[in-house]
C-alpha positions as CSV (number, residue, x, y, z in Angstrom):
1,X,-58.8,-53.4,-86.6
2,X,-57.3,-53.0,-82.8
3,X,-54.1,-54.1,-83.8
4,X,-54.3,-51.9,-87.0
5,X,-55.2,-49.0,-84.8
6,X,-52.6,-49.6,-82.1
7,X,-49.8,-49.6,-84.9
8,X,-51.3,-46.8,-86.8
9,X,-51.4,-44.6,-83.3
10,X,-47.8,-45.2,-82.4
11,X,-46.6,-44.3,-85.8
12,X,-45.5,-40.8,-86.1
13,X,-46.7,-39.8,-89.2
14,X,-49.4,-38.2,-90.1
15,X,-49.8,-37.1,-86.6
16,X,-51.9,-33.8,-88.5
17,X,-54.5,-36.4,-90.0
18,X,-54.4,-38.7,-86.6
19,X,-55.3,-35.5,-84.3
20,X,-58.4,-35.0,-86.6
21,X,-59.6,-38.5,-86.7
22,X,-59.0,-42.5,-86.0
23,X,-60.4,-45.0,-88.6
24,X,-64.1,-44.3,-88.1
25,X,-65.8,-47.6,-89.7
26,X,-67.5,-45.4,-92.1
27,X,-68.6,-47.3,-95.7
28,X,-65.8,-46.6,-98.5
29,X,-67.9,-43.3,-100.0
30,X,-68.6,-41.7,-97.0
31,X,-65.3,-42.3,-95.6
32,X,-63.3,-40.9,-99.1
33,X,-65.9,-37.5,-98.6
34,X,-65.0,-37.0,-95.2
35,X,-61.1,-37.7,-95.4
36,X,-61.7,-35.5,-98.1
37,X,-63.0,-32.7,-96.5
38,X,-60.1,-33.6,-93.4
39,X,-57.1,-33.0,-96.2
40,X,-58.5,-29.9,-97.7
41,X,-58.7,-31.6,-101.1
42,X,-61.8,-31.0,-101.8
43,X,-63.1,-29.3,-105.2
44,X,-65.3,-26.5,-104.1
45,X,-65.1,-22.8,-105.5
46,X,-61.6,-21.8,-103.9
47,X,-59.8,-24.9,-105.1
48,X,-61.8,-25.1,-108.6
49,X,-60.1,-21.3,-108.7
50,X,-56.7,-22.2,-108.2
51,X,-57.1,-25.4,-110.7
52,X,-58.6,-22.4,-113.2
53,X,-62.1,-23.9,-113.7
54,X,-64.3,-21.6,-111.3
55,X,-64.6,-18.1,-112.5
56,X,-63.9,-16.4,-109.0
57,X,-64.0,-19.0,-106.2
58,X,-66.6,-17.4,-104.6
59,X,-69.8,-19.2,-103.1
60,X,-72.6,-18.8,-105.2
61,X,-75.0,-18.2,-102.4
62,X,-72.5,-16.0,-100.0
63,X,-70.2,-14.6,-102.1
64,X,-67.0,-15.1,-100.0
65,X,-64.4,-17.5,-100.7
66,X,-66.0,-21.2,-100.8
67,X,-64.0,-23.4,-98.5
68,X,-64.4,-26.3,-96.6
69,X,-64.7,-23.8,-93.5
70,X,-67.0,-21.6,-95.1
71,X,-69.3,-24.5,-96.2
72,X,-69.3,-25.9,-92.8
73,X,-69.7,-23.5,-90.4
74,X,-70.9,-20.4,-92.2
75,X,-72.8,-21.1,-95.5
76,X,-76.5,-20.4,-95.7
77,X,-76.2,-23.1,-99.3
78,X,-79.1,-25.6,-97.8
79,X,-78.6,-24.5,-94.6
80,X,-75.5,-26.8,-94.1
81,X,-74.4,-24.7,-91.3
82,X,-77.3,-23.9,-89.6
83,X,-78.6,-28.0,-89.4
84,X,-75.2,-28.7,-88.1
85,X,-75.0,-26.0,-85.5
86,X,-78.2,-27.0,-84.1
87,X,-76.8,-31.0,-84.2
88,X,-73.6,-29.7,-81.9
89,X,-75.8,-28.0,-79.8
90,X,-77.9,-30.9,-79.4
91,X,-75.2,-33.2,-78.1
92,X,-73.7,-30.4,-76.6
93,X,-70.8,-30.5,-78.9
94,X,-68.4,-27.2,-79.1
95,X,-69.1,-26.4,-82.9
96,X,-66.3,-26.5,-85.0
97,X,-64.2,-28.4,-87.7
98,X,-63.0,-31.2,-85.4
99,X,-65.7,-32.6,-84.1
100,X,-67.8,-32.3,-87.4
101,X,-65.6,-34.0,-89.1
102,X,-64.3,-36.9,-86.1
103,X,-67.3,-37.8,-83.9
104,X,-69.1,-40.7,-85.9
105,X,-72.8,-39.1,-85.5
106,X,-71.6,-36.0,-86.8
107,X,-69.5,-37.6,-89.9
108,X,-72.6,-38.8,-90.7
109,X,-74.6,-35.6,-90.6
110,X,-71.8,-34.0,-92.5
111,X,-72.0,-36.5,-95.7
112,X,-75.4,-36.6,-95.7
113,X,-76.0,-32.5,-96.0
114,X,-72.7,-32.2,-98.3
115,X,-74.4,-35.6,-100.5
116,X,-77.6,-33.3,-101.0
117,X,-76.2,-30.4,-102.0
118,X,-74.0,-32.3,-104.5
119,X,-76.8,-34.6,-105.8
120,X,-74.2,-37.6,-103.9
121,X,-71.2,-36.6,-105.9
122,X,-68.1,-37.0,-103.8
123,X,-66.5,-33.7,-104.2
């Protein structure tokens, strides 16, 4: 996996992706949900909206657009944001998309709040 990584780091693309995250060990479903949620591709409200099968795109909880920003860092759905504000500030983490979604013990925390609230469906 070192040599993988070392060839993978000094290729340029993907340098977006790469910024975000290196290969994290994760098992195959939790790594698809959070390279998921790193790409954007992700089927909540606002995307559902664009592909035509969600009325409005709005959170049902919140009502404001349902992204993967909104989700993790402002939704009040199952407390997502709350649990994993109090996890930054616990490992005195700067809370924000990045390190939610790159530092192993929050990848972790991520997938298992996004697994409850959809019953372990990769979105």
């Amino acid at each position: 996996i070192n040599e993988w990584q070392s060839y993978c780091d000094g290729d340029p693309n993907g340098h977006h992706y790469k910024y975000i995250c290196r290969y994290s060990g994760l098992n195959r479903k939790k790594e698809v949900q959070i390279s998921r949620l790193r790409l954007g591709k992700v089927n909540l409200n606002e995307r559902l909206h664009l592909m035509k099968k969600h009325e409005d795109g709005l959170c049902s909880v919140c009502r404001v657009t349902e992204n993967i920003n909104h989700l993790l860092l402002n939704c009040e759905k199952g407390n997502i944001s709350k649990i994993l504000r109090d996890k930054c500030v616990l490992y005195k983490e700067e809370f924000n998309i990045k390190n939610l979604l790159d530092k192993g013990f929050m990848q972790s925390e991520v997938y298992r709040l996004v697994s409850l609230i959809t019953k372990g469906k990769v979105v």
